[in-house]
C-alpha positions in Angstrom: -27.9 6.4 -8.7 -26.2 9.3 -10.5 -26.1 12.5 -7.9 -26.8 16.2 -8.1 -24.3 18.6 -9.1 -24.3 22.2 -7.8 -22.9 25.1 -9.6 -20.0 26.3 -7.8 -17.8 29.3 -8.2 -13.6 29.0 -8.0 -10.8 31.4 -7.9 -7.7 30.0 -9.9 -4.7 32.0 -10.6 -2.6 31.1 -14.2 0.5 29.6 -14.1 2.6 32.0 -16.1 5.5 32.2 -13.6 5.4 28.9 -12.1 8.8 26.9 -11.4 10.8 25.0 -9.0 13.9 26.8 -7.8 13.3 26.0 -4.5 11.9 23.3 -2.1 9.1 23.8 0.5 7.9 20.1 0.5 9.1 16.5 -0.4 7.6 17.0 -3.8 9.7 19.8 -5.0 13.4 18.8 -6.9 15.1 21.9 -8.4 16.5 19.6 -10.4 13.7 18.6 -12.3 13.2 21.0 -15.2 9.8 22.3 -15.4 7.8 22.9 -19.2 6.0 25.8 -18.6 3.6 25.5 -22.2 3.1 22.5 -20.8 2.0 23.7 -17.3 0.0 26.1 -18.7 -2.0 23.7 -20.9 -2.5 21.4 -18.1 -4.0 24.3 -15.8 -6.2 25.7 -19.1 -7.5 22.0 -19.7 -8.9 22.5 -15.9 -10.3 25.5 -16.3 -12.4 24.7 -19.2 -13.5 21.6 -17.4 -15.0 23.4 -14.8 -16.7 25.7 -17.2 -17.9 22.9 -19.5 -19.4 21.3 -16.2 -21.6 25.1 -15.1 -19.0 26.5 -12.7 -17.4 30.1 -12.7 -14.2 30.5 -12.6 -12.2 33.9 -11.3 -9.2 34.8 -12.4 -6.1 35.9 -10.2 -3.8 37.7 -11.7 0.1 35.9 -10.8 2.8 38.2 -10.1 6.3 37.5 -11.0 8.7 36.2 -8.3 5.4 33.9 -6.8 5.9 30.8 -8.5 3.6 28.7 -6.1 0.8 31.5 -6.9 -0.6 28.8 -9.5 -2.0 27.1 -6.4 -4.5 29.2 -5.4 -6.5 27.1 -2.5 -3.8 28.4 -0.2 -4.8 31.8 -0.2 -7.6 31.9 1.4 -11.0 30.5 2.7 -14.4 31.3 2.0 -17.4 30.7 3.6 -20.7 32.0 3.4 -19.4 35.5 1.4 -16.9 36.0 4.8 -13.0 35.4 4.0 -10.6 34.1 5.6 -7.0 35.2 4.5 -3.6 33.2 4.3 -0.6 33.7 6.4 1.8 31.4 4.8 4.4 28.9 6.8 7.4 29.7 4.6 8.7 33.2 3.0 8.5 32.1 0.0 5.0 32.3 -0.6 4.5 35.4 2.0 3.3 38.4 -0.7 1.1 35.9 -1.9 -1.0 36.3 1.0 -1.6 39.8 0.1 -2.6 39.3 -3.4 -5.3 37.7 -2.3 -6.5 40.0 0.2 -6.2 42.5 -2.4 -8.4 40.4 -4.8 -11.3 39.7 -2.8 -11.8 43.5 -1.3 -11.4 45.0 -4.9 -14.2 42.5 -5.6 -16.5 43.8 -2.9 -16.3 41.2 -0.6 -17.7 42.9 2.9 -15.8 40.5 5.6 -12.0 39.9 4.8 -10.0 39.2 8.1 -6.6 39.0 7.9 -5.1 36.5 9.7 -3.0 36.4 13.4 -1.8 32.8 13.3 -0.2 30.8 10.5 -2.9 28.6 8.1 -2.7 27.8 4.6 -5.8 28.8 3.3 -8.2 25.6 1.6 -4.7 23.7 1.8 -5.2 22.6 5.6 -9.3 23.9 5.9 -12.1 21.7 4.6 -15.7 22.7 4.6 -18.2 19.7 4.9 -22.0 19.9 6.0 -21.7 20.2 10.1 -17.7 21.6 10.3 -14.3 22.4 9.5 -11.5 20.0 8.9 -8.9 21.8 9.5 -5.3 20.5 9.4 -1.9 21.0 11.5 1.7 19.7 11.9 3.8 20.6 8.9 1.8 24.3 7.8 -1.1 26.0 9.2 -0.9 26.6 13.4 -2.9 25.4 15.6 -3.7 28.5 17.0 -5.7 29.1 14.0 -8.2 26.9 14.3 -9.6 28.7 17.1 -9.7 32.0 14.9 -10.9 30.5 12.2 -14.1 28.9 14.3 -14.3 32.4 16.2 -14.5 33.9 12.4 -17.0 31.5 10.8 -19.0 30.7 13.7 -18.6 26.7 12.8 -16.8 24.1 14.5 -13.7 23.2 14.0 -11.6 19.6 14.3 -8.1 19.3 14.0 -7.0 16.9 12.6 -2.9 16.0 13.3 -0.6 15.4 9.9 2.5 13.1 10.3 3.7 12.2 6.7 5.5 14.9 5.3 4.6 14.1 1.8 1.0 14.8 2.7 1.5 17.7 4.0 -1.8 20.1 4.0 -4.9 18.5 4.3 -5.7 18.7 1.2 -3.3 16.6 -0.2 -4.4 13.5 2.1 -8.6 13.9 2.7 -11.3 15.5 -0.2 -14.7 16.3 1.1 -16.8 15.0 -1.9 -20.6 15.9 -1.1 -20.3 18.8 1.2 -24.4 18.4 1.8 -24.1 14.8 3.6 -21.1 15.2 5.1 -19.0 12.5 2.7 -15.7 12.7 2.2 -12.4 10.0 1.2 -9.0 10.1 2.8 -6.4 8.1 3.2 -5.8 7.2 7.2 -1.8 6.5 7.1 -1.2 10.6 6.6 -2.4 11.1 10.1 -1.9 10.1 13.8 -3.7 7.7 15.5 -6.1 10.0 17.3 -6.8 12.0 14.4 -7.6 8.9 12.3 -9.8 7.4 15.2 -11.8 11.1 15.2 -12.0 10.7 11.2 -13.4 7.1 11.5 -15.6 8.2 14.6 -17.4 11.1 12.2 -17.4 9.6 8.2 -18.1 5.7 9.0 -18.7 5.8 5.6 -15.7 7.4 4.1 -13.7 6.3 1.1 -10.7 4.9 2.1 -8.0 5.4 -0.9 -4.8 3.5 -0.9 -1.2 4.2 -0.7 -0.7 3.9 -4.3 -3.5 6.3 -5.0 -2.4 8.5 -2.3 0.9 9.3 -3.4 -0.5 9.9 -6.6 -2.4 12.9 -5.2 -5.6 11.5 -6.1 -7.0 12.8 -2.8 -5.8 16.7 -4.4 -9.1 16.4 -5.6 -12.2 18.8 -6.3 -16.1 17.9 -6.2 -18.9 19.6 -7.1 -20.9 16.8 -5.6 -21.4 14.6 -8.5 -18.5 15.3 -10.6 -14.9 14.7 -9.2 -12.2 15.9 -10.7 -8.8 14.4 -9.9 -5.1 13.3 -11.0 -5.8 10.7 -13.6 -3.0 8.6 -12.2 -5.3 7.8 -8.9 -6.7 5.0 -11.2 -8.1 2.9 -8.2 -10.6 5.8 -6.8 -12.3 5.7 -10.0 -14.3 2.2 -9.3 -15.1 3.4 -5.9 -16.2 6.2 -7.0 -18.5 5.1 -9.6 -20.0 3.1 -7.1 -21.2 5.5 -4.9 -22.7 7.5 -7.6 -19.9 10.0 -8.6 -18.4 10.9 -11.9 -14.2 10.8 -11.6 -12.8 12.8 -14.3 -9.2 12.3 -14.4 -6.6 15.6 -15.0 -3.4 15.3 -16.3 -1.8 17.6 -14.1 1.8 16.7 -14.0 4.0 19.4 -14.9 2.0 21.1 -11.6 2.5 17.9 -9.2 6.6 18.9 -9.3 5.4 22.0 -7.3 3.6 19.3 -5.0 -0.2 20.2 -6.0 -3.0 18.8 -8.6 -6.4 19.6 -8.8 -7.3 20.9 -5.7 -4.2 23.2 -4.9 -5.1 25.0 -8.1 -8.7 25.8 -6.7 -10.2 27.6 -4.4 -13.9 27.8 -3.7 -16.1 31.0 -2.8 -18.6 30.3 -1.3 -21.3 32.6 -1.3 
């Protein structure tokens, strides 16, 4: 049977200054040029989704010199109104950090905590019904999880990330109904204890394949009955049509050379 949506409310942030002039993860190749009105149509086509489908969508304005501002899950995470900020891995992206603490307390957003330890915002956190996912070994610090449960008052699990190409969380596992604790990831991007705990908690998980993996189809965003995701992960869609879910592929390819799709160019506030 066809599922419930619920309205959510996302933060993206344009692309106007994205490029790749440097590289921060296997996906990134100066060398590849990047079409910025191309980029830009990509990201609007998403945008419009979301507000076709009943979601808000904030704007954050990109400043020059952030090219990896577009990917705007990395900035912070929200949960229940409280925020959580960024402190990135690599100095490229540090002054984005700030933009975003700027953002939510101009917006009157009573709890924003900036950080102590290294985490990468929604990148390596994922909220499902009874905890945090939260993800370590190539960005965020361990040391944050432990902040970030002090901070929300919910458990965390960390989960261990050994393929470099899957390098947040959310790149490798997409919590789809955040009510019943359901989510679909793809069990080679992680150790062997962390895959055990992941099998151990979501018996029921959707397991996505290699091919759709390295598509980024798991770079994915769901509002419970909708799931929006690189149109290239072809072999999630069958799956998930069977459990009740509506894929709606994105053509976000100019992004992916910046290593992100749908997800990295969303972040949720949750009231």
């Amino acid at each position: 049977m066809p599922r419930d949506a619920s309205p959510r409310s996302y933060l993206m942030c344009p692309p106007h200054h994205f490029r790749v002039t440097y590289s921060i993860n296997p996906w990134m190749d100066p060398a590849k040029p990047v079409d910025l009105r191309l980029a830009l149509a990509q990201w609007e086509v998403l945008r419009d989704r979301y507000t076709a489908l009943g979601h808000t969508v904030r704007l954050l304005d990109p400043l020059p010199g952030l090219p990896d501002m577009v990917f705007a899950a990395n900035g912070a995470t929200v949960i229940d109104g409280r925020v959580l900020g960024a402190r990135f891995a690599h100095p490229e992206r540090h002054r984005e950090a700030a933009a975003h603490l700027e953002w939510f307390r101009a917006h009157g957003y009573p709890d924003v905590r900036e950080p102590t330890h290294v985490n990468e915002g929604e990148g390596d956190f994922a909220v499902t019904a009874s905890c945090l996912l939260a993800g370590r070994g190539f960005r965020s610090s361990p040391l944050s999880h432990d902040e970030a449960q002090e901070f929300f008052g919910r458990p965390v699990i960390g989960l261990d990330l050994v393929d470099p190409r899957y390098y947040h969380l959310d790149t490798a596992l997409c919590v789809l109904d955040d009510r019943a604790d359901e989510i679909m990831y793809f069990p080679d991007a992680f150790s062997p204890g962390s895959r055990s705990v992941l099998a151990r908690l979501f018996p029921d998980a959707l397991i996505a394949t290699e091919t759709d993996a390295a598509a980024l189809g798991l770079n994915a965003v769901s509002d419970g009955r909708h799931v929006l995701l690189p149109q290239a992960a072809a072999g999630l869609f069958a799956p998930l049509r069977d459990r009740g879910f509506e894929p709606i592929g994105m053509d976000l390819g100019e992004l992916l050379k910046g290593g992100g799709a749908v997800k990295c160019c969303t972040q949720e506030l949750r009231a």
